[in-house]
ZAMARGU-4260 file (C-alpha; in steps of 0.2 Angstrom, whole numbers, plus 5000, padded with zeros to 4 digits):
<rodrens>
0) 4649/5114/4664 | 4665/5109/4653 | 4674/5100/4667 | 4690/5097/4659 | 4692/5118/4659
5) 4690/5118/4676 | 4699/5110/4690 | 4689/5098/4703 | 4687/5103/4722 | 4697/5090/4726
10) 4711/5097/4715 | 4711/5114/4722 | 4711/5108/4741 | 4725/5096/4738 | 4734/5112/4729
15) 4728/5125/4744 | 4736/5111/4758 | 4752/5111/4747 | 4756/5131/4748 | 4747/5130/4766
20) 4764/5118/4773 | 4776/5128/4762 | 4771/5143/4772 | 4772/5136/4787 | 4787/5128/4785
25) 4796/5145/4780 | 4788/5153/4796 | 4797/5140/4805 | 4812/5143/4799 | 4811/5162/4801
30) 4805/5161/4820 | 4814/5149/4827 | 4829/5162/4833 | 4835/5156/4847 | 4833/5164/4867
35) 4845/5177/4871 | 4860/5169/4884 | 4854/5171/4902 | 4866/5180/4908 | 4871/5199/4904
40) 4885/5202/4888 | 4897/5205/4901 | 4900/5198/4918 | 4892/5210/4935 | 4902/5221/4936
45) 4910/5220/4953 | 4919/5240/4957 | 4907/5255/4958 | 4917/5262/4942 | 4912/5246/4931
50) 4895/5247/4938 | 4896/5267/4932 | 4902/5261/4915 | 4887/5251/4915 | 4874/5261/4918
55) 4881/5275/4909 | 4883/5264/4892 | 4867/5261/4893 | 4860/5278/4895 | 4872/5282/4879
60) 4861/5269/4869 | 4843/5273/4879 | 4849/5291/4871 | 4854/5284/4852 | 4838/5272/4852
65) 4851/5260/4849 | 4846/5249/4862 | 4852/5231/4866 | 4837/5226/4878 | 4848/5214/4889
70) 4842/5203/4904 | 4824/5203/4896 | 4820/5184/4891 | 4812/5168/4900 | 4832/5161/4902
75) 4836/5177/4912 | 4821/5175/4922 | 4827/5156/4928 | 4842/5161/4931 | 4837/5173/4942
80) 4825/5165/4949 | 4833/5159/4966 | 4847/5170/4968 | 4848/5190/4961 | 4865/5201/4963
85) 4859/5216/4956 | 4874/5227/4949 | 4867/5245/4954 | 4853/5254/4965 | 4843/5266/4960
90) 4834/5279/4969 | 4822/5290/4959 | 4805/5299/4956 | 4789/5291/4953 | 4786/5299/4937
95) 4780/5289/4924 | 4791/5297/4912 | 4808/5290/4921 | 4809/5270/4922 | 4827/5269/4928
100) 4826/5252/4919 | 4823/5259/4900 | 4833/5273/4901 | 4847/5262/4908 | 4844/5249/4894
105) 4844/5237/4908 | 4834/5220/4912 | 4828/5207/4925 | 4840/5206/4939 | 4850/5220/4935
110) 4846/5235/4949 | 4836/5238/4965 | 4825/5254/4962 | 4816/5261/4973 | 4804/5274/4968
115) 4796/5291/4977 | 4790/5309/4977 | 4805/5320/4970 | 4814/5306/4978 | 4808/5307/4995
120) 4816/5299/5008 | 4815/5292/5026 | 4820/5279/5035 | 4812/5264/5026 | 4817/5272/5009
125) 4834/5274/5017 | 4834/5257/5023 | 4829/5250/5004 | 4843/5260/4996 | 4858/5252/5008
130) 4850/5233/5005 | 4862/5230/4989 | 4874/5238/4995 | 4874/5229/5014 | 4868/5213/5008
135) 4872/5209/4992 | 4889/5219/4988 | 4879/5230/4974 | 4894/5243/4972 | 4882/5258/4967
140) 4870/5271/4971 | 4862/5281/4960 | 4851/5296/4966 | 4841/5302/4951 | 4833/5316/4948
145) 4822/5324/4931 | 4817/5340/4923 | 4800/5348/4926 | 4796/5336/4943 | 4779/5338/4948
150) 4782/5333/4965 | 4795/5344/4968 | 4785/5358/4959 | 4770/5355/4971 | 4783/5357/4986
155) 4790/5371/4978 | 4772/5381/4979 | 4766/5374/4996 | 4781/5377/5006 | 4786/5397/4997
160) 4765/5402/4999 | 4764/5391/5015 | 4749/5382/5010 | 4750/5361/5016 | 4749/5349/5002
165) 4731/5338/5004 | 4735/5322/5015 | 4750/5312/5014 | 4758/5321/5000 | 4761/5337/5013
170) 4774/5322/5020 | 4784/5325/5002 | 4785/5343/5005 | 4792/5341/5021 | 4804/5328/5017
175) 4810/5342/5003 | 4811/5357/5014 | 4831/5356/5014 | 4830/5357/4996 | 4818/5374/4995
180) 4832/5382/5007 | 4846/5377/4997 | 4837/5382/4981 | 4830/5400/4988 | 4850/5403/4993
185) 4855/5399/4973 | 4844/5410/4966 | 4842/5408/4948 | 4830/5409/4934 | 4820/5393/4938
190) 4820/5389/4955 | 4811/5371/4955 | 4823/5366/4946 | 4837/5373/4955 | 4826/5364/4969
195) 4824/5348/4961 | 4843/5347/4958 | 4845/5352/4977 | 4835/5338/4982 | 4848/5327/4973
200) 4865/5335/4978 | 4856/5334/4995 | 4849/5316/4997 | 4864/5309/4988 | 4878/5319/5003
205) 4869/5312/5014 | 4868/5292/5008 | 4887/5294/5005 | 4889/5300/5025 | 4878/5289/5034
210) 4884/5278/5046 | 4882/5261/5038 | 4888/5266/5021 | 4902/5278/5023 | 4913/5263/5026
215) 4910/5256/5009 | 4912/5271/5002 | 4928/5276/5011 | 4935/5256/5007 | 4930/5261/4989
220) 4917/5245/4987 | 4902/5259/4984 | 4898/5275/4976 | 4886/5285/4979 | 4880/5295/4963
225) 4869/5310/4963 | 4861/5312/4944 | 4849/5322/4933 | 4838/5315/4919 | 4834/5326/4904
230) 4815/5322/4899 | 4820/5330/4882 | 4833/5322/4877 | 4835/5307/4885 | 4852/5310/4894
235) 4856/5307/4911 | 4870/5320/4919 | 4882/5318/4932 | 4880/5330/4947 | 4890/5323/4959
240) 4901/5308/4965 | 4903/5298/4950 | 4917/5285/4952 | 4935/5289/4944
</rodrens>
């Protein structure tokens, strides 16, 4: 074999480690981005029409797909760790299609959610939603409600054909029963959703009136918003109470 054609092993290992450390060393400096700040761009927002803004700008970018994906880093989750002052609470359906925490373009820390059926409630989903707001100063509600609900749908049947859901979801379509009534007095061309935006009108009147949060509400330290997400396109609409 003519050997002096043909480079040694050694040659070509000693040449293979070379480009092997320049690669690596260019994947260092490429990666090594530095962690998002711990904290949100702006400071919690402390008035119910600031943590409106919030939300709402949000939605805007959850919408655009231009999203900022804040509070989502191992810094936020320190910071967080000991203490949390959540800026909003949100109250909305289980569906799997409507996590108020993407559509918000929010992160860690940021909101109290509590999820149920058509958005359920009772008295330890009532007590959950008044937490922020009793313990922590959390200046907004949100009551959020979505197109094409399953659970209200399957209420919607049971209750107008009298037929009780199959174990503990019949306690859903009683908790919505106020809704039905309201909707079957509005008419119009599709009643579960009439129903399913009944059911947030509803829930979110009566938050606002209870006895432990009508004070805030009347001292202007909370709002309580009743709101309406859009599987199609994204957008979440105001139906009632939204902060001036």
């Amino acid at each position: 074999m003519d050997r002096a054609g043909h480079p040694d092993r050694r040659t070509l290992l000693a040449g293979g480690l070379v480009v092997a450390s320049v690669a690596l060393a260019g994947c260092s400096s490429t990666s090594a981005t530095p962690l998002a700040t711990s904290t949100s761009p702006d400071a919690r927002p402390a008035t119910p029409a600031a943590a409106f803004t919030r939300l709402m700008d949000g939605n805007k970018r959850w919408v655009s797909g231009d999203l900022q994906h804040p509070d989502r880093d191992p810094n936020r989750r320190q910071f967080v760790a000991q203490k949390q002052e959540p800026f909003g609470a949100i109250l909305s359906c289980i569906d799997s299609r409507v996590p108020p925490e993407l559509l918000f373009d929010t992160g860690l820390g940021d909101l109290y959610v509590m999820r149920t059926g058509g958005e359920a409630v009772g008295p330890v989903v009532t007590g959950s939603v008044e937490y922020g707001p009793m313990t922590s100063g959390t200046p907004l509600i949100v009551v959020l409600g979505h197109q094409r609900c399953g659970a209200v749908e399957a209420a919607y049947n049971s209750i107008r054909d009298g037929k009780p859901l199959p174990g503990n979801l019949e306690a859903i379509a009683k908790a919505l029963r106020p809704a039905y009534a309201q909707a079957v007095r509005e008419g119009g061309a599709d009643p579960v959703e009439s129903m399913a935006r009944a059911q947030v009108k509803l829930t979110a009147a009566d938050l606002r009136s209870n006895q432990d949060l009508a004070p805030l509400v009347r001292q202007g330290a909370l709002a309580v918003v009743g709101a309406y997400y859009s599987l199609d396109t994204g957008k979440v609409e105001v139906l009632a109470g939204a902060p001036s």
